[in-house]
C-alpha positions in Angstrom: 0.0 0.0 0.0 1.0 3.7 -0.8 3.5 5.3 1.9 5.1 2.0 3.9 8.2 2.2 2.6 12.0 -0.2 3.6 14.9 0.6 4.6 16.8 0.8 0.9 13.6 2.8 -0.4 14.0 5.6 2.7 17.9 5.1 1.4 16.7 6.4 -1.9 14.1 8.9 -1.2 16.7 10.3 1.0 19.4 10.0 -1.6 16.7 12.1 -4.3 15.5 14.6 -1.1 12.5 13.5 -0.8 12.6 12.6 2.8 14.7 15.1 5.1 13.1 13.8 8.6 12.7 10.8 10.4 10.5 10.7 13.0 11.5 7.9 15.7 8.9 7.2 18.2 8.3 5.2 21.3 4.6 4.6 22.8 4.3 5.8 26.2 2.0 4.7 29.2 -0.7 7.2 28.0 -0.6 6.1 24.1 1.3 9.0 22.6 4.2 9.3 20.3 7.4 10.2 21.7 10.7 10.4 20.7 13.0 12.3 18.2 13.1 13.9 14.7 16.4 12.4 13.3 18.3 14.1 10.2 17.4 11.4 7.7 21.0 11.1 6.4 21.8 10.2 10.0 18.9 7.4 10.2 19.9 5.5 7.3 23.5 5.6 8.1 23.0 4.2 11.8 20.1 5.6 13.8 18.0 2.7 12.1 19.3 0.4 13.9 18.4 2.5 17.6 18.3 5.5 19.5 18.0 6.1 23.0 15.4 8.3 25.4 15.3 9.0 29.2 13.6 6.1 30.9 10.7 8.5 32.3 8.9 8.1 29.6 6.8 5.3 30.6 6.8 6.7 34.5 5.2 10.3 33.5 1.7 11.4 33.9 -0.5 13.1 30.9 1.2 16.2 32.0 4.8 15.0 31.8 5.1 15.3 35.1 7.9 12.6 37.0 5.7 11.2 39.3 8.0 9.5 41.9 7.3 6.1 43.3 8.0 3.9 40.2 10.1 0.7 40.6 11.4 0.8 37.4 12.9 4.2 37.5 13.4 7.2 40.1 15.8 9.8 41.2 17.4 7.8 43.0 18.7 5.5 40.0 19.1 9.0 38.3 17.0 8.6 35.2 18.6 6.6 33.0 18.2 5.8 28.7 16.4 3.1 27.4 17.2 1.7 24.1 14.5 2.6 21.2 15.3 -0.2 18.8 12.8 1.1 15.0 10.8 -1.8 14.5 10.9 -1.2 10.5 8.1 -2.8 9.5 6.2 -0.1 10.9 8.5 2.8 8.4 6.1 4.6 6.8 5.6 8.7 4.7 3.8 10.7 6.9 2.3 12.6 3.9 0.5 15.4 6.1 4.3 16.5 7.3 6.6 17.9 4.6 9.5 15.8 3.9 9.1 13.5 6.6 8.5 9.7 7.6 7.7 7.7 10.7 8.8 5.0 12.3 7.6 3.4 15.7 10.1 1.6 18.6 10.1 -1.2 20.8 11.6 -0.5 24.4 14.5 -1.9 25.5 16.6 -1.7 28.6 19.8 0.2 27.9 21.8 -2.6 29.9 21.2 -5.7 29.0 19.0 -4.4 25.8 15.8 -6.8 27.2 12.6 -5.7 26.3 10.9 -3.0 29.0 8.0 -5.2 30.2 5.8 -2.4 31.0 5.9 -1.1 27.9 2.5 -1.0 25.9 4.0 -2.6 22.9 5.9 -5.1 24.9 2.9 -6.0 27.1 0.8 -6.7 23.7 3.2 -8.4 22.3 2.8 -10.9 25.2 -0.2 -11.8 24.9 -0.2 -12.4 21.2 2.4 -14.3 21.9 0.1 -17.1 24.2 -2.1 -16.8 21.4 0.1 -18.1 18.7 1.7 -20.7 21.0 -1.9 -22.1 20.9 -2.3 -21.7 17.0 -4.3 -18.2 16.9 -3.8 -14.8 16.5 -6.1 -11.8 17.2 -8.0 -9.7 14.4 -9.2 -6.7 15.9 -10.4 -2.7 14.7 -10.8 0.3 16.9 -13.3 3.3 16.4 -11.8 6.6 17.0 -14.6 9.5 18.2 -13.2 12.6 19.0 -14.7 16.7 19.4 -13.7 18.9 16.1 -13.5 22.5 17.6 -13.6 25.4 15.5 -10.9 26.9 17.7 -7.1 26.7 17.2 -4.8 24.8 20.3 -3.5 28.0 20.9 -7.2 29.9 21.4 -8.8 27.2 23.4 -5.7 27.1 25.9 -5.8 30.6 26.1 -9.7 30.4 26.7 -8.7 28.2 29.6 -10.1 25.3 27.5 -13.6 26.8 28.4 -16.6 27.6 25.7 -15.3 26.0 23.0 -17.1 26.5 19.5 -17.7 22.7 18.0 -17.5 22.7 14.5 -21.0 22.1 14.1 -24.1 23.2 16.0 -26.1 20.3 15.8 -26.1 16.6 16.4 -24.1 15.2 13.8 -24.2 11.4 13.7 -24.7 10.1 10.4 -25.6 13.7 8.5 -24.4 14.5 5.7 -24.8 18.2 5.8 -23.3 18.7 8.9 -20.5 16.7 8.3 -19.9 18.9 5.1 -19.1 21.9 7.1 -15.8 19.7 8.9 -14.6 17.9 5.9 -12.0 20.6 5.2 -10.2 18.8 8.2 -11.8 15.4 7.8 -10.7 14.9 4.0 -7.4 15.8 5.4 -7.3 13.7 8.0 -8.4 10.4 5.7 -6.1 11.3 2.8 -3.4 11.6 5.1 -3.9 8.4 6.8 -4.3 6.7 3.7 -1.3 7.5 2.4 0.4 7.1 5.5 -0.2 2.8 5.1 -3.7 3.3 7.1 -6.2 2.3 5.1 -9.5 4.4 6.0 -12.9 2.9 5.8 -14.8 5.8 6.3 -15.2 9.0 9.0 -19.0 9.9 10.0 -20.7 12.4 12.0 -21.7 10.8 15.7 -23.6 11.7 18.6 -23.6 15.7 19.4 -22.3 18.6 17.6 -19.0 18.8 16.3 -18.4 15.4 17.3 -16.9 12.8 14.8 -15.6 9.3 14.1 -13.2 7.5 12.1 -12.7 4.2 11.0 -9.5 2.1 9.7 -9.4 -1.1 8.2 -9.1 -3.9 10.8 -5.9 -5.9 11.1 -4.1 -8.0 13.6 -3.6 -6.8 17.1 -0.3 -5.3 16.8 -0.9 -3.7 13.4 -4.2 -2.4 14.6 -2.6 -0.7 18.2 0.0 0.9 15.8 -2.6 2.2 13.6 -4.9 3.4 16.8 -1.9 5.9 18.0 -0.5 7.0 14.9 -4.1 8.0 13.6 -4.7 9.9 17.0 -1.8 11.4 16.8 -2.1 12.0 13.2 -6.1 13.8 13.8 -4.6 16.1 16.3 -1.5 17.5 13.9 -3.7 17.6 10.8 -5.9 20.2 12.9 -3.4 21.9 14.1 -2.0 22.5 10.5 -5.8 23.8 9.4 -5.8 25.8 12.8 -8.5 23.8 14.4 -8.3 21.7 17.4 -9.8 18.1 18.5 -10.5 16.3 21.7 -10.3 12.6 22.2 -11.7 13.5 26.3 -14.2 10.4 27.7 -16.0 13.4 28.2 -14.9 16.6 27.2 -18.3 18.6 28.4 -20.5 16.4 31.0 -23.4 17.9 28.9 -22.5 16.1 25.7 -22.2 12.8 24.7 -18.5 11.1 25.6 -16.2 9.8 23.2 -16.1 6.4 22.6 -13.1 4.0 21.3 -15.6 0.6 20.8 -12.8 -2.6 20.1 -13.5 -5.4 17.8 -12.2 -8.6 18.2 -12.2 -12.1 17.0 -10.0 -15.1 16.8 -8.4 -16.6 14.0 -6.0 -19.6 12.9 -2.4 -19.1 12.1 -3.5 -19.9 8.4 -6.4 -17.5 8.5 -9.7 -19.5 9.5 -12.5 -17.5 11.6 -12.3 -19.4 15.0 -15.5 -17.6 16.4 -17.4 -18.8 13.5 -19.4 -21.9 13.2 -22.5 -22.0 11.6 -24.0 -25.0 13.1 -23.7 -23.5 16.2 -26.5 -20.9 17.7 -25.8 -17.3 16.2 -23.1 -19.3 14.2 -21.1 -18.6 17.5 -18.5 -21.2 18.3 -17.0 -23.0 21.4 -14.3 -21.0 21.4 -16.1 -17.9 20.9 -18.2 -18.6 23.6 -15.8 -18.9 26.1 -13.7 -16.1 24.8 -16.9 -14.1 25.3 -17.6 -15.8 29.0 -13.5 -14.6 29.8 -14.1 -10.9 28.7 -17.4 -10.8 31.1 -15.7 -12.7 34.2 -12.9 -10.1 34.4 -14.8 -7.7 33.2 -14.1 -5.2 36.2 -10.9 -6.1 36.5 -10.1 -5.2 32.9 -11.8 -1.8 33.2 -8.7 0.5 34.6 -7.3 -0.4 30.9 -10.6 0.6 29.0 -10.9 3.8 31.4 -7.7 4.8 33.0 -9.0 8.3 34.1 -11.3 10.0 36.7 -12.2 11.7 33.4 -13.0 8.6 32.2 -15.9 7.5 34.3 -18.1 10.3 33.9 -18.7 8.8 30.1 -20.8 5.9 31.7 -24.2 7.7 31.5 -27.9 5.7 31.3 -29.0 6.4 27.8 -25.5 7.8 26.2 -24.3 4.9 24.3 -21.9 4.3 26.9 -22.6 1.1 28.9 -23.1 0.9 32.4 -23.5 -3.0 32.5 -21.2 -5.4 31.9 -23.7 -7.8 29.8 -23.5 -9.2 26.2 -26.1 -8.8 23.9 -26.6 -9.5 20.1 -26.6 -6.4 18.2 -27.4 -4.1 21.2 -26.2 -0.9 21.9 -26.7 -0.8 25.0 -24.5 -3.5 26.3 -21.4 -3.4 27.8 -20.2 -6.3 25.2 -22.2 -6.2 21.5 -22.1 -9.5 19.1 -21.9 -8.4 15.7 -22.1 -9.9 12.4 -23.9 -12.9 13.9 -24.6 -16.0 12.0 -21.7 -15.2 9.2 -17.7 -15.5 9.1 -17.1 -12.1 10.4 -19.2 -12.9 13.8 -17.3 -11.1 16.7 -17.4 -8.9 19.7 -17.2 -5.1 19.9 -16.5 -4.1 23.2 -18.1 -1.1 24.0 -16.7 0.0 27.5 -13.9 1.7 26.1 -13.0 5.7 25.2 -10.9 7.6 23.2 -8.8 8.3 25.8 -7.7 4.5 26.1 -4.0 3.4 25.3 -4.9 0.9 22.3 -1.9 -1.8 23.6 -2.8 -1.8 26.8 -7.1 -2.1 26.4 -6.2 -5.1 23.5 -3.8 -6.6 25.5 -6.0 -6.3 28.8 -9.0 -7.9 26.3 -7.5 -10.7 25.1 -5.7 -11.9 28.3 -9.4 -11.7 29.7 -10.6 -13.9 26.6 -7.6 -16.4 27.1 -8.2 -17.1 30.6 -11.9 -17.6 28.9 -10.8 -20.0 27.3 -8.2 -21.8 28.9 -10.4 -22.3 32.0 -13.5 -23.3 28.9 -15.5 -20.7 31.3 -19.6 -21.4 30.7 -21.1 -18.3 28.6 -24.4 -16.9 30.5 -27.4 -16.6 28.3 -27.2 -13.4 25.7 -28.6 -10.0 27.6 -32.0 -9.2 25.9 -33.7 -5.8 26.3 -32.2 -2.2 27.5 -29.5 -3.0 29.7 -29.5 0.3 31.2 -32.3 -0.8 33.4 -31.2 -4.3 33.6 -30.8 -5.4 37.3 -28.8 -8.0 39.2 -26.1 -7.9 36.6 -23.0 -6.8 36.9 -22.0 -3.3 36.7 -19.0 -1.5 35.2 -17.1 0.4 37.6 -18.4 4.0 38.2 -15.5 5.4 40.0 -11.1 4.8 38.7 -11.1 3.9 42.7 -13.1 0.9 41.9 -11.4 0.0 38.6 -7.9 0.0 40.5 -9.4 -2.3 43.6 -10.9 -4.4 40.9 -7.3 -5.0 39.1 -5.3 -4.9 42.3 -7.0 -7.6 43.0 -7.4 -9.3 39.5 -5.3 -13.0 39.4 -6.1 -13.4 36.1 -4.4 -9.8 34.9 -1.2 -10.2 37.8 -1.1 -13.8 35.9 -1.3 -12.8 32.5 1.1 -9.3 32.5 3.0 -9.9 35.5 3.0 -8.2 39.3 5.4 -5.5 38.3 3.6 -4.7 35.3 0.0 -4.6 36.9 1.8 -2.2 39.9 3.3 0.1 37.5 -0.2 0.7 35.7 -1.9 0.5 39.5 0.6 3.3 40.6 -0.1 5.3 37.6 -3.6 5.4 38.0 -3.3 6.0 42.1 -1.6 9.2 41.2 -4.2 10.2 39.2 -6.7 9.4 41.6 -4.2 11.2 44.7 -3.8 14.3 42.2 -8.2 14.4 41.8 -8.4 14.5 45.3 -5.9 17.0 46.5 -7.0 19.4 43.5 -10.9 18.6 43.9 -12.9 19.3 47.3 -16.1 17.1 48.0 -18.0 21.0 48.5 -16.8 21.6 44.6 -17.8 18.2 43.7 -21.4 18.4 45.4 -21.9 21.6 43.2 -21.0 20.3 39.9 -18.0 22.8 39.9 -15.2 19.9 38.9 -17.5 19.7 35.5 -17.0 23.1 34.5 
């Protein structure tokens, strides 16, 4: 496809002057891209090979803040590199940048050059590991919804990031007109992808005004993560270069509807078989399907501090939002935590709605299929299918409604500690404890009672 390129064709295009700029970048605990902009003469001679960063990287909070307390790194052991080692199958034009291509990083320790566990890549990669040591791989596709402001970056920090114009006044989910007045930016944003090796299905207005969605081609798991924060990354700079500004916030205003990043997933052979399919089977879901499907609901709550790592995050579960309060399955039904699609046929598989935009793809896919595993190692029984509005559903389980509950739920999880390791499961637990710690020393309980921490 147009815009992945090798090693020797980055040689050339640097050797003609087409590309001047590598961009070398890590993924850090939050999903971003991080790293450096090498001189492309310099990344073909050596830098291809890898590059270095400061280990707080993956210890930071959303404000780059060095939160202290971290096993892996500290003061104390004075802040040290890790290795970024270009994983070049990921080299790609970045055709929305002048001059430039990209090229994303595993994480390795600077010493011994091991893999960083905690790193998002590295703790994905783990778990599609135990897949194909049992003959299957993951297929799975991300939605992206994010707010399209009419103001710059520059104007809504100077506005305090308060009364924001959206780009559109009405709701916008599926209209055309509405969606006309954004597509300077949204044409933009899908020719760039496309010719950045992300092949775009579609975008779409969704649920409020201003708010829209896009949509790449599934892939595998790894491909698919990749894709997630390079097109995030990719919406935000293509607004900033039409002077416009987006939001990928679970819930940027409490008084519109949250942002949503709903996961695919299905499971297929090594040779590429559906394994969820089976049409003799009811809803032509099979055995393995159904206990995939029975692993995601058991450690549902456990899994949730992955799918909604901030305070911010919670205030997206709302009765009658789209979000999902209940941690059900259903077949074709929106208001489920967990939504069977494509029933009956090959491409039958599970969205998982819980999710938002502000979720690190690695992490959430990685946390999802380690739930589905343990599924289906432990052939767990799947309940019968959720029928009706789960909102009002009762003696069913709930998804957490506070980031205190989704960090006592994976504290305590022995499926997750099993599946990603102690260390790994403390370094996201301490992350999200600071969050929590920095909530409650900036936030009273008389602010809270008065709406004022929604403002």
């Amino acid at each position: 496809m147009a815009g992945r390129m090798t090693l020797d064709e980055l040689r050339q295009a640097v050797a003609d002057g087409a590309i001047d700029t590598v961009v070398v970048a890590q993924v850090d605990m939050q999903g971003r891209l991080m790293g450096k902009r090498m001189q492309a003469e310099y990344f073909v001679d050596s830098a291809w090979a890898e590059v270095h960063s400061c280990n707080y990287l993956l210890a930071t909070d959303l404000e780059m803040t060095t939160v202290e307390g971290y096993k892996s790194t500290s003061w104390e052991a004075g802040y040290g590199d890790y290795t970024m080692r270009p994983d070049l199958s990921t080299l790609r034009r970045i055709p929305w940048l002048e001059g430039t291509a990209l090229v994303l990083c595993d994480v390795l320790d600077h010493h011994g050059h091991a893999e960083v566990p905690h790193a998002p890549r590295a703790i994905l990669r783990k778990q599609i590991a135990r897949l194909e040591a049992m003959g299957m791989k993951a297929m799975m596709a991300s939605e992206l919804e994010f707010f399209l402001f009419r103001d710059s970056y520059a104007e809504a920090h100077a506005a305090g990031y308060r009364n924001l114009a959206t780009f559109s006044h009405y709701n916008a989910d599926y209209h055309i007109l509405q969606t006309t007045k954004e597509e300077d930016v949204m044409r933009a944003i899908r020719k760039g992808l496309q010719g950045a090796d992300i092949p775009v299905e579609n975008s779409k207005g969704e649920a409020d005004a201003g708010q829209c969605e896009i949509n790449v081609r599934y892939a595998d798991a790894l491909t698919m993560a990749d894709r997630h924060a390079i097109t995030k990354n990719a919406c935000k700079e293509i607004a900033w270069a039409k002077g416009r500004s987006i939001s990928f916030m679970a819930k940027w205003n409490y008084a519109a509807a949250g942002n949503s990043s709903h996961v695919h997933q299905s499971l297929w052979s090594l040779d590429g078989k559906p394994l969820f399919h089976d049409p003799a089977a009811e809803h032509g879901m099979s055995e393995t399907m159904r206990h995939y499907m029975a692993g995601l609901l058991h450690n549902a709550r456990d899994i949730t501090l992955f799918l909604a790592p901030y305070i911010n995050s919670y205030k997206r579960f709302v009765k009658g939002t789209f979000a999902p309060t209940k941690a059900v399955w259903s077949l074709d039904n929106r208001t489920a935590g967990f939504r069977v699609c494509g029933a009956g046929g090959k491409g039958v598989r599970v969205e998982c709605r819980i999710g938002g935009a502000d979720l690190n793809p690695y992490l959430a896919m990685a946390a999802m299929l380690a739930a589905g595993l343990d599924g289906i190692e432990n052939r767990r029984a799947l309940e019968p299918a959720f029928v009706g509005d789960a909102y009002g559903g009762t003696g069913v389980p709930e998804v957490p409604t506070t980031l205190r509950e989704a960090i006592a739920a994976l504290d305590g999880s022995e499926t997750m500690r099993a599946a990603f390791g102690d260390d790994v499961v403390d370094h996201y637990l301490h992350a999200a404890s600071w969050e929590q710690s920095e909530y409650d020393r900036r936030v009273t309980d008389w602010e809270v009672a008065r709406g004022f921490e929604r403002a």
